[in-house]
C-alpha positions in Angstrom: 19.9 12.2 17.2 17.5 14.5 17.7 16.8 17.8 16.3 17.7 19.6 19.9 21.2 17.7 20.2 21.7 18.7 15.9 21.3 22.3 18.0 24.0 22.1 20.4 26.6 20.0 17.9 26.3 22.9 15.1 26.9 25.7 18.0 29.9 23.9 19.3 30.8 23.4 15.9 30.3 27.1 15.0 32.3 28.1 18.4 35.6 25.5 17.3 35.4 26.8 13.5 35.3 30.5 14.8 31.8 30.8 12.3 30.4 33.8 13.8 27.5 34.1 11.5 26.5 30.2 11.9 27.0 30.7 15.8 24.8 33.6 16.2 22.0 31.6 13.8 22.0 28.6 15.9 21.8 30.8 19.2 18.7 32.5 17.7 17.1 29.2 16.8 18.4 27.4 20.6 16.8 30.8 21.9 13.2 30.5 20.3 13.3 27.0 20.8 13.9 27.4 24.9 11.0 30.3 24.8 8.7 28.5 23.3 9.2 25.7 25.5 8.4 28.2 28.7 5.3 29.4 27.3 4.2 25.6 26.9 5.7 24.7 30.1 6.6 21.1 28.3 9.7 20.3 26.2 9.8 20.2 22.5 9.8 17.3 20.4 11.8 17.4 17.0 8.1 18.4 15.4 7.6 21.6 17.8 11.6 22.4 16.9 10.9 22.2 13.2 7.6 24.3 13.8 10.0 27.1 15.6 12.8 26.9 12.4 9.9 27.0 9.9 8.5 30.3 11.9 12.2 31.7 11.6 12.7 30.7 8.2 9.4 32.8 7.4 10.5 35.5 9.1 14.3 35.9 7.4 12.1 35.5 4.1 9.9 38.6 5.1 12.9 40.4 6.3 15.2 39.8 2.9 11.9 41.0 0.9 11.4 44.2 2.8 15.4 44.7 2.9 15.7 44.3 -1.0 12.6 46.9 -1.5 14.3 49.1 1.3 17.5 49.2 -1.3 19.3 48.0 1.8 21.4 45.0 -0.4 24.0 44.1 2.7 21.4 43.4 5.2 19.8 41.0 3.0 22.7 38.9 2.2 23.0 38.7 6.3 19.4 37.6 6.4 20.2 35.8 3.3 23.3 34.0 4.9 21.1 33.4 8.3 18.2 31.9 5.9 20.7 29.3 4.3 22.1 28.2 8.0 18.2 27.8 9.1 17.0 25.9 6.1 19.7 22.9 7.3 17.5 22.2 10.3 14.6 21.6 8.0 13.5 18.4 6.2 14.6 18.4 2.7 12.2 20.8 1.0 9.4 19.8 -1.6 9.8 20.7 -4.9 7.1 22.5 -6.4 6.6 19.6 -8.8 6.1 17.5 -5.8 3.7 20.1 -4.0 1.6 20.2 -7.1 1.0 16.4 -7.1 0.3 16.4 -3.5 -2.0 18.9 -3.6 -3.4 17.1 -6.8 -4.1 14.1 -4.3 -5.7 16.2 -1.9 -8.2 17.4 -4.3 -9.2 14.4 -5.3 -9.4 12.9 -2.2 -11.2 15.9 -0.9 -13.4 16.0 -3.5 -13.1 20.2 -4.1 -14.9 21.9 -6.9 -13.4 25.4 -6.7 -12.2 28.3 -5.1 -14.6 28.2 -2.3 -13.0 24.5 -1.2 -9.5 26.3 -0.4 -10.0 26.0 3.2 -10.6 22.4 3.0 -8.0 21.6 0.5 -5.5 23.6 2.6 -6.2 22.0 6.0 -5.7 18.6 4.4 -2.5 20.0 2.5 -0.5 21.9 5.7 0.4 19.3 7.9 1.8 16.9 5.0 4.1 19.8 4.2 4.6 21.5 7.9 8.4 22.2 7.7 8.9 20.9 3.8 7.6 23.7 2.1 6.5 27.6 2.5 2.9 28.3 3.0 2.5 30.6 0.7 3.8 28.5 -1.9 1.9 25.7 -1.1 -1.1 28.3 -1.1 -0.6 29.7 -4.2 -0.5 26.2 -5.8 -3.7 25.3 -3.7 -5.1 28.4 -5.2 -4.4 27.6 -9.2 -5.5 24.6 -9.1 -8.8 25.1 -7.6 -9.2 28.0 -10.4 
């Protein structure tokens, strides 16, 4: 089944279980899903779908920080709800444990010295964990290692 057809089962289930929260989640993601697929003028495979949750996940993320700092606590759990209902269209996530060994791998393989090899390391790094982990956790990680 692919990730499209997960889509429309989840919004029918949200419509029959009356989950408005869930239903309005899955619009969002059926929405930037069907834009992105006009301005490529192609239809998405389940790797372009993930690339569009992964976006939205970001985003909700972004939002929950600047909420929390905004000291505006019940628009965060919202985000916070929406952010759980994304992260079930996503691969299971790396644990940071595994991102370190990965990225552990990568140097090796890459053969990086330092700091100035992040670019390198991280263009090897992103597409093993496209969808799997956040960038900027993965970036950080990148980052310590090489220090």
């Amino acid at each position: 089944m692919t990730l499209k057809e997960q889509l429309n089962d989840a919004m029918k289930a949200a419509m029959k279980a009356r989950d408005d929260l869930r239903l309005s989640a899955v619009r969002m993601v059926r929405s930037a899903v069907k834009n992105r697929e006009i301005d490529q003028k192609k239809e998405l495979d389940d790797q372009g779908v993930i690339d569009v949750v992964s976006t939205l996940v970001k985003q909700r993320r972004e939002s929950i920080r600047m909420y929390q700092e905004g000291n505006r606590p019940e628009l965060a759990e919202k985000e916070e709800a929406e952010l759980n209902v994304l992260l079930g269209f996503l691969p299971a996530q790396l644990a940071p444990e595994e991102i370190e060994e990965l990225v552990a791998r990568i140097i090796i393989e890459t053969g990086a010295q330092g700091a100035k090899d992040m670019g390198r390391v991280m263009k090897a790094v992103t597409p093993l964990t496209a969808g799997k982990a956040d960038g900027r956790t993965v970036s950080d990680i990148v980052r310590s290692k090489l220090a």
